[in-house]
C-alpha positions as CSV (number, residue, x, y, z in Angstrom):
1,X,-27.1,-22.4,-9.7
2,X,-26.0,-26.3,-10.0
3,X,-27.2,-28.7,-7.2
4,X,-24.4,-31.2,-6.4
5,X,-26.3,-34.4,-5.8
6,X,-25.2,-35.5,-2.2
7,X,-25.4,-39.5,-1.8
8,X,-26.7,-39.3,2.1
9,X,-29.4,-37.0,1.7
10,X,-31.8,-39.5,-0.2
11,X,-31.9,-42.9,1.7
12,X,-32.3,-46.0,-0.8
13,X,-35.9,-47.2,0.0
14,X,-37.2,-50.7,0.1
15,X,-39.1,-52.6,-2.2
16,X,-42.3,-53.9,-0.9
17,X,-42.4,-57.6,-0.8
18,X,-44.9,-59.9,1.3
19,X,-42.1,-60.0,4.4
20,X,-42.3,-56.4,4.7
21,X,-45.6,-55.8,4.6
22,X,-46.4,-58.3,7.5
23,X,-43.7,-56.5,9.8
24,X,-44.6,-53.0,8.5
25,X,-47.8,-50.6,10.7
26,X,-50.6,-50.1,8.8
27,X,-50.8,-53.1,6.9
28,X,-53.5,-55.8,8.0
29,X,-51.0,-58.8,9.1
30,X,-50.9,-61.9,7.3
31,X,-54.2,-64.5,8.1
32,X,-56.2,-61.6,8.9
33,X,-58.0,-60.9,5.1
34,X,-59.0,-62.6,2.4
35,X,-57.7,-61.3,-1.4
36,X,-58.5,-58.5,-0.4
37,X,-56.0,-56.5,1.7
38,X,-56.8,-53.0,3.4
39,X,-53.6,-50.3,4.4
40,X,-53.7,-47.0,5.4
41,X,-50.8,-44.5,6.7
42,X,-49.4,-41.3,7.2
43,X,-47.0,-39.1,5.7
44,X,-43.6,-39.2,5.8
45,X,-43.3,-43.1,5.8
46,X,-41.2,-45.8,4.8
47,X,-44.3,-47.1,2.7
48,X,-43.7,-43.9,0.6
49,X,-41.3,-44.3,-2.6
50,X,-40.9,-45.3,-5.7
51,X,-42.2,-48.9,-5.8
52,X,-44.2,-51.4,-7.1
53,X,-46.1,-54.7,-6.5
54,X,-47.9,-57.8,-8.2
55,X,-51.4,-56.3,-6.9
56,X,-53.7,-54.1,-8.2
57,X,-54.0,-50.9,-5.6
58,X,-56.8,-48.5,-5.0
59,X,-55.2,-45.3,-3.3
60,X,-56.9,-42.6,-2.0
61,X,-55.8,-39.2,-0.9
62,X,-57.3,-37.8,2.2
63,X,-54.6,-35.5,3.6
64,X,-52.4,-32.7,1.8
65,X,-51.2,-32.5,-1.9
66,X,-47.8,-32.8,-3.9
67,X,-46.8,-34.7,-6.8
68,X,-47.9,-38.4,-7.6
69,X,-46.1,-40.2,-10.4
70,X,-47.6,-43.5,-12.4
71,X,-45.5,-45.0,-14.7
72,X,-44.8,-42.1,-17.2
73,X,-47.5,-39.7,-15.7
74,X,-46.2,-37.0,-13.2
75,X,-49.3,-34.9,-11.9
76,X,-50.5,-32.9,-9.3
77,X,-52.4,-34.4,-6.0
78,X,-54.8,-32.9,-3.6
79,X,-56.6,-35.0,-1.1
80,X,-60.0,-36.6,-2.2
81,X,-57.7,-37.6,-5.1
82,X,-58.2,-41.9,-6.2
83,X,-56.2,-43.3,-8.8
84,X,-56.4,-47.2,-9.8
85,X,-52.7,-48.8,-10.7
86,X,-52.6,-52.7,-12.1
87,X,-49.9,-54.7,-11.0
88,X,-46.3,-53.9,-11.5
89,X,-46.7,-50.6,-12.3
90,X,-44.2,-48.2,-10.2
91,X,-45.9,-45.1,-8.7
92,X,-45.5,-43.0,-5.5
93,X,-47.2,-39.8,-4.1
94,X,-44.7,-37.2,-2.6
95,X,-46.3,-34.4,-1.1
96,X,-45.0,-31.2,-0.6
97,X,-47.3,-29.5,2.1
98,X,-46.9,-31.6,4.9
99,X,-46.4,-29.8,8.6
100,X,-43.3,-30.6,10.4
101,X,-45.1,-33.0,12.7
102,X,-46.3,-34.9,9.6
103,X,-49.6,-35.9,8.7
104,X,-51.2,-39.1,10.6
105,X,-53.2,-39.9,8.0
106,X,-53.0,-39.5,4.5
107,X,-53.4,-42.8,2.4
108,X,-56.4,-45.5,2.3
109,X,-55.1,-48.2,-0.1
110,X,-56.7,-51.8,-0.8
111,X,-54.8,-54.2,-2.8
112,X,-56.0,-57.4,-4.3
113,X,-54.9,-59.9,-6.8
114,X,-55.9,-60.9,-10.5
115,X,-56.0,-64.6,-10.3
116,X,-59.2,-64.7,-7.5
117,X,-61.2,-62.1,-9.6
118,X,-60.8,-64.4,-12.8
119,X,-61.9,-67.8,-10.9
120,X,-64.6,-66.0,-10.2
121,X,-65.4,-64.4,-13.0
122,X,-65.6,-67.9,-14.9
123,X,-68.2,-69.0,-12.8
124,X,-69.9,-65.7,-12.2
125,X,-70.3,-64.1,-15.4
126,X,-71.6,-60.8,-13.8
127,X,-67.7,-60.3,-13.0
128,X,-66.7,-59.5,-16.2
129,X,-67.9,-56.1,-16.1
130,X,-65.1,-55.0,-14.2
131,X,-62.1,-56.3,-16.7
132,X,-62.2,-53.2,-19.2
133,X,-61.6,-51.4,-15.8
134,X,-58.4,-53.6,-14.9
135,X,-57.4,-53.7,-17.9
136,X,-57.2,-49.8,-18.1
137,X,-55.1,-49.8,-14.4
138,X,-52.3,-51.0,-16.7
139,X,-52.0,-47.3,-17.2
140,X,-52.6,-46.4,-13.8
141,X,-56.6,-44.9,-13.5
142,X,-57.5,-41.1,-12.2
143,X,-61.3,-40.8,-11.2
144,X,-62.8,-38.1,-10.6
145,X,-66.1,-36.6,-8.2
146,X,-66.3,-40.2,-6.6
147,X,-64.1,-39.6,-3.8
148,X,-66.8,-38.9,-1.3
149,X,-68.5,-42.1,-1.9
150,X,-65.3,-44.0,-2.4
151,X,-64.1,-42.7,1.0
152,X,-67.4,-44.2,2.4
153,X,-66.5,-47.4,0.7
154,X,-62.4,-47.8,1.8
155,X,-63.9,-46.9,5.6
156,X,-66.7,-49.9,5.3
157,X,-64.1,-52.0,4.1
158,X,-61.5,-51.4,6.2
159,X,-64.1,-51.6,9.4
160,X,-65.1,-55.0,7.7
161,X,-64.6,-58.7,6.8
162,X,-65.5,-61.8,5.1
163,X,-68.3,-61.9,2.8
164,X,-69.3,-58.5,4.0
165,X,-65.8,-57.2,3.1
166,X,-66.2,-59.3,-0.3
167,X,-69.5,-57.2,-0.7
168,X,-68.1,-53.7,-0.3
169,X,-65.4,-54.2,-2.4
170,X,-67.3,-55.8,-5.7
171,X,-69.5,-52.8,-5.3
172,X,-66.8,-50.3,-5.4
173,X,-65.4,-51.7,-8.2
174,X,-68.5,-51.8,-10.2
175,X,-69.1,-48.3,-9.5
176,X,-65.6,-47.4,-10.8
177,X,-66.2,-49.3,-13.8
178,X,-69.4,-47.9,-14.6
179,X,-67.8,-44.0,-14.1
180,X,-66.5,-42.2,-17.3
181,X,-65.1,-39.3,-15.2
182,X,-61.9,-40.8,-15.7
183,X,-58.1,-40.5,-17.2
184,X,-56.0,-42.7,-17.9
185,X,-52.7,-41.7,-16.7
186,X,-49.1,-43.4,-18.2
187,X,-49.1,-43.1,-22.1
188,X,-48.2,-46.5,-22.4
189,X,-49.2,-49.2,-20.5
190,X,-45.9,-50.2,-17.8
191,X,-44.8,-53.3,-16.1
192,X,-41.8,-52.4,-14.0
193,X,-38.3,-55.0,-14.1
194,X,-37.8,-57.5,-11.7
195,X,-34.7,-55.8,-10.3
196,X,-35.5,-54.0,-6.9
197,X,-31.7,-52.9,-5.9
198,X,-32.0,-50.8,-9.6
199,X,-35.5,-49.6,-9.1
200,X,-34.0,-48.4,-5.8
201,X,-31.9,-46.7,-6.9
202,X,-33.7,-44.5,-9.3
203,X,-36.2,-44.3,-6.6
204,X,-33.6,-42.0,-5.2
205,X,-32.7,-40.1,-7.8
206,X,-36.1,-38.9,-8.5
207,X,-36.7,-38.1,-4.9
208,X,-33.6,-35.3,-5.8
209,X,-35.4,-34.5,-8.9
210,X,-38.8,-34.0,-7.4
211,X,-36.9,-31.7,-4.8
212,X,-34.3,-30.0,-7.4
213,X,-35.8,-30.0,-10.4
214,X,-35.5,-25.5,-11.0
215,X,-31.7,-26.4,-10.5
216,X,-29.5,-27.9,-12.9
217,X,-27.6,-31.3,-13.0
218,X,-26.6,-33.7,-15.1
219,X,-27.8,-37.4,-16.1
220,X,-23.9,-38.4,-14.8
221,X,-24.3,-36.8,-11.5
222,X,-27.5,-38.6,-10.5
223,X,-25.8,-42.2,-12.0
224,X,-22.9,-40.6,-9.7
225,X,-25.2,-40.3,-6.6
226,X,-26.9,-43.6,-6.8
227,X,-23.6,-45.5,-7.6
228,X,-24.5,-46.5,-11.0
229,X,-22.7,-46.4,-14.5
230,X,-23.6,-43.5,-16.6
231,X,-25.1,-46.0,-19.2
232,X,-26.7,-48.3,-16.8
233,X,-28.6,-45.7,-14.7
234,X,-29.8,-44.5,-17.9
235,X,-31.4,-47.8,-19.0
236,X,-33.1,-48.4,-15.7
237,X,-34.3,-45.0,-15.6
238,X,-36.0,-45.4,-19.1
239,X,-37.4,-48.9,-17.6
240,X,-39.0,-47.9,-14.6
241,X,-40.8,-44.4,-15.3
242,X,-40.8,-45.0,-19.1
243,X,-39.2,-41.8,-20.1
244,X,-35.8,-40.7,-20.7
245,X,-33.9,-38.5,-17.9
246,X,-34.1,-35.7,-19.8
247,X,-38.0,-36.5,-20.8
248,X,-38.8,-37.1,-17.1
249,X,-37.0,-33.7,-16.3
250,X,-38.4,-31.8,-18.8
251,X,-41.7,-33.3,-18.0
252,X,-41.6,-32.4,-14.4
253,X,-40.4,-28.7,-15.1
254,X,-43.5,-28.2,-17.6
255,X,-45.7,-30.1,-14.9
256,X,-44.6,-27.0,-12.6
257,X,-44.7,-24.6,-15.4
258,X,-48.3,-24.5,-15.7
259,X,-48.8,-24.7,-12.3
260,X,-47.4,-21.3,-12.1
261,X,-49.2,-20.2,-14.9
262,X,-52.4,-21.2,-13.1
263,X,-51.8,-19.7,-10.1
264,X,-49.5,-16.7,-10.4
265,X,-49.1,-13.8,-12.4
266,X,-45.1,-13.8,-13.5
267,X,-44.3,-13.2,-17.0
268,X,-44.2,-16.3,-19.2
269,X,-39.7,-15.7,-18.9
270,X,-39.6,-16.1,-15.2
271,X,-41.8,-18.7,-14.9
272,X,-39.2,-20.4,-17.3
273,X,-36.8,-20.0,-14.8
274,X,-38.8,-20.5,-11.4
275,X,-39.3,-24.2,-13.1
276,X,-35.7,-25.0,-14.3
277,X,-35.5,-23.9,-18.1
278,X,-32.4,-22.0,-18.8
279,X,-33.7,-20.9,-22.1
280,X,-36.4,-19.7,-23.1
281,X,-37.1,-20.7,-26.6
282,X,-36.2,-24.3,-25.0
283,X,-39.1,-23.7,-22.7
284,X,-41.4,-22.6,-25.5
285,X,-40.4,-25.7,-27.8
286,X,-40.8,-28.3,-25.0
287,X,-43.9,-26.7,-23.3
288,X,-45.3,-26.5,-26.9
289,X,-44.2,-30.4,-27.5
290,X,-46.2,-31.5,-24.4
291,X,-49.0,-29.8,-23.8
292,X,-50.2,-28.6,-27.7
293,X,-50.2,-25.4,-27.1
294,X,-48.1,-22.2,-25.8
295,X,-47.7,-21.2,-22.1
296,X,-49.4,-17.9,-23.1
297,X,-52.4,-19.6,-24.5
298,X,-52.3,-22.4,-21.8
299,X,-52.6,-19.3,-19.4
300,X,-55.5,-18.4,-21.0
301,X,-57.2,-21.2,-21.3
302,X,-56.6,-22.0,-17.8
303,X,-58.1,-18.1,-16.4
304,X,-61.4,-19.6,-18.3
305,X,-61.4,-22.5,-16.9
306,X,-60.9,-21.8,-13.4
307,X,-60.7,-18.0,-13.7
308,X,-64.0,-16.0,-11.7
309,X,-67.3,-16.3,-13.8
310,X,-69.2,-13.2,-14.0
């Protein structure tokens, strides 16, 4: 079945500039903080879409899963999930679980800037420790089996100020730089374009893909629906999630792929279809190209992993 992108169903969002976040619940208003800046909402929100910023952000996950996307990374989130993304790179957590009232809470951030942590760090050498870590967030940074204590840390910070703020927040990073239960996330590290109308735009068109991606459509009907030429949409696409359409597609449908092959027991040719493959030696051949192996063995591997132990 085709799905005919419809231009009103996906609302353009905004980018998030300084304005914004001073007018916008949830965010600490302006003259209230130091560098560093503590935000925390619920889901749906206006905060939530495609976007990015000049800070580095800390977000933590503490209600309900879906999908969250860094640069070219698109993954699965659940809550106690805490991912580390340097500034400029796009990313956005969509979940997929939520209640029809919503959920009143489900992201702790705290953003901060690079040029306070390097005038520090050239007078406090101590500091330095933490730039392998920054530099890594220019990937976009998944830790894992620190949320608990993290969780401790965003509250203490967000219930705090000042030097006592200051405190919380050197410690937390110094503990995430010290963990190696980490991934990095984008294969390459990305810096999204200045252009926010653009980025926009393919916000919107991913928030169709995210929500369509078992149906089929065309590179020239999402341009179409976002009111951009064919050509165009495809070079802003590439820019801001560093993957071709049909890459970020393909990607996506895989990414669901062996989430069914985790968690269900359908033959390896309906799962093709369930995520959007219309063929299944395509499905092999792509699955195969990303992920090293075969869905059969990657359903094996996974019943060890996380399969009953006797």
């Amino acid at each position: 079945m085709r799905a005919t992108p419809k231009k009103a169903e996906y609302p353009l969002p905004q980018m998030e500039h300084e304005q914004q976040r001073d007018a916008t619940p949830g965010f600490e208003p302006k003259g209230s903080y130091g560098f560093i800046r503590y935000l925390e909402h619920g889901f749906p929100n206006s905060l939530v879409r495609w976007h990015y910023h000049d800070e580095y952000e800390l977000h933590l996950i503490v209600e309900s899963s879906g999908k969250v996307f860094v640069g070219d990374y698109i993954g699965q989130f659940t809550p106690g999930h805490l991912v580390l993304t340097g500034p400029r790179v796009p990313h956005n957590w969509v979940s997929l679980d939520t209640p029809p009232e919503g959920v009143r809470l489900r992201d702790m951030v705290i953003q901060f800037a690079h040029p306070p942590l390097a005038a520090m760090a050239s007078v406090i050498p101590e500091l330095k420790g933490v730039f392998p870590l920054l530099q890594r967030a220019l990937h976009g940074v998944e830790f894992f089996n620190v949320s608990e204590l993290s969780l401790r840390r965003f509250q203490r910070i967000r219930d705090s100020s000042g030097l006592p703020r200051l405190i919380e927040f050197l410690t937390l990073l110094s503990e995430l730089a010290q963990t190696s239960d980490y991934q990095l996330l984008s294969t390459i590290p990305m810096q999204s374009s200045d252009d926010d109308a653009a980025l926009a735009r393919i916000s919107s068109a991913i928030n169709f893909i995210v929500h369509n991606y078992s149906s089929q459509f065309s590179l020239k009907q999402l341009a179409e629906q976002v009111d951009m030429p064919e050509r165009t949409f495809s070079r802003f696409f590439r820019s801001a999630t560093g993957n071709s359409f049909t890459d970020f597609v393909n990607r996506l449908r895989i990414n669901k792929a062996c989430q069914l092959l985790m968690e269900t027991e359908h033959y390896v040719s309906n799962i093709c279809y369930e995520a959007g493959f219309n063929n299944v030696a395509n499905f092999n051949r792509r699955f195969l190209e990303l992920k090293g192996m075969t869905p059969k063995e990657f359903r094996q591997q996974a019943l060890g992993r996380f399969g009953e132990q006797g």
